[in-house]
Every structure is written in C-alpha cells, then in structure tokens.
Phi, psi and omega in degrees: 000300167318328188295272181354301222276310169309298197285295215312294173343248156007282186309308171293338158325284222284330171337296190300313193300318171308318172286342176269355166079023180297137166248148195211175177231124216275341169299352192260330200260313177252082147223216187290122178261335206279355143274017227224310183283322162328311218290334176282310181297314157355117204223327200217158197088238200254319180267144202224155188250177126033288207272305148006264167001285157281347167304322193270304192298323180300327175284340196292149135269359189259331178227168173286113187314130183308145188215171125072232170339303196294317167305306178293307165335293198292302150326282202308329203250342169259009178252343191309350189265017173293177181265335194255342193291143192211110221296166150234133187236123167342309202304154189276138201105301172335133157324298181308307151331309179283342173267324198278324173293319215260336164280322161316324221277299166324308189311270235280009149289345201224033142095031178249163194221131194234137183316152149308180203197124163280168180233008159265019181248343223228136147239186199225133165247108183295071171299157165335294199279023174117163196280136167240118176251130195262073189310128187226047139312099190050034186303314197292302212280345176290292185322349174264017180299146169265143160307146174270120178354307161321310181283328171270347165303321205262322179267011176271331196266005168322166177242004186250118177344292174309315182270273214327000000 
C-alpha cells in the first residue's frame, strides 16, 4: 500500500512540476520504497522483516526477550542482508554519525535539543525520505502493550466484518 501510494503520489507530483515548468531531478523524488518495506513487512520464508520479529519477541513466553544492545547485536547480524538496513557504527564519519549531526543540527535550529543516541541502542532504515534511526531502548516491553479489554469487547461486538 505504502508502495502504491509513493508512485501514485509522487508520479502525480512530478506531473504538475512538469507542466509548471519546475525542473526537479525525479531520481531524488521517485524511488523504490519496496525494499525498505520487505525489510519491515517481510512476514514469511527464511527471511522475517521488523515487525515480524518483534511480534515474536513481544508474544515469547519461553525466554527472555532481547531489548536495547542486545536486540540490535542480534538484528545487525540478522538483518544485514536487507538492502535498506543499516548497521550504526561508533566511528567518527560513519553513516550513523553523519546522520545523526544533520539531524541534531535540524533540531537544534528550530530550538529543540534531541536525547543522546547510544549507536549500540540503534539501527538505521535507508527510506525513500532519507536515512532514519531508530533506538530500541526498551522496544520489546513498549511493543507489548496491550489493548485494554473494553476496546476489545466494543470491536468483538461490532457488526462489521473487518473490526470483529
């Protein structure tokens, strides 16, 4: 759907800019989100995307889940072979570094001051819009929130398919 939705957008973007006579460079505007999304969505075979993932550790009762370091450790070496996945490394230079000042630096222009960022709490998703890091500092147990009972009573008695 996310997919659908970038070319349709998009496509109709560059349309207007064409007719308006806008010069844009269309490789920066269109591209393929759909490795960006396997690497979340990804559900079934050898390979499990994000949520997947985290669905099984937040759902395990038999061992203790991975959370914050340990989780990523674990990531980076089961995930590296996505095309968008992106280990962060410490080194001064580093993708992760370089991303992480350009973001501070946005923040901190418009008066925001953004937490420190361990880069062993963290990985990176190349996306369509630009590289994003994502801290899983306590990832498993927030993913385990539960619906509160009430909300699943009022959607089991729904008359609507979709919600029941």
């Amino acid at each position: 759907l996310q997919h659908l939705f970038n070319d349709v957008f998009f496509g109709l973007e560059l349309e207007v800019y064409n007719a308006e006579g806008v010069e844009i460079d269309a490789s920066d505007v269109k591209q393929d989100s759909g490795p960006a999304l396997d690497l979340f969505c990804q559900s079934q075979g050898a390979k499990c995307g994000i949520i997947k993932k985290l669905n099984d550790l937040a759902t395990s009762k038999n061992q203790k889940p991975l959370d914050g370091d340990a989780l990523v450790g674990a990531w980076n070496t089961q995930l590296k072979s996505y095309e968008k996945y992106r280990e962060c490394d410490p080194k001064g230079g580093s993708e992760f570094q370089t991303t992480k000042k350009k973001k501070a630096e946005k923040w901190k222009a418009r008066g925001i001051q953004l937490p420190e960022v361990k880069y062993n709490n963290c990985f990176m998703v190349d996306h369509y819009a630009g590289k994003v890091i994502y801290t899983v500092e306590d990832f498993v147990p927030k993913s385990k929130d539960k619906l509160a009972s009430h909300i699943g009573d009022l959607l089991a008695e729904s008359t609507n398919t979709y919600m029941a």
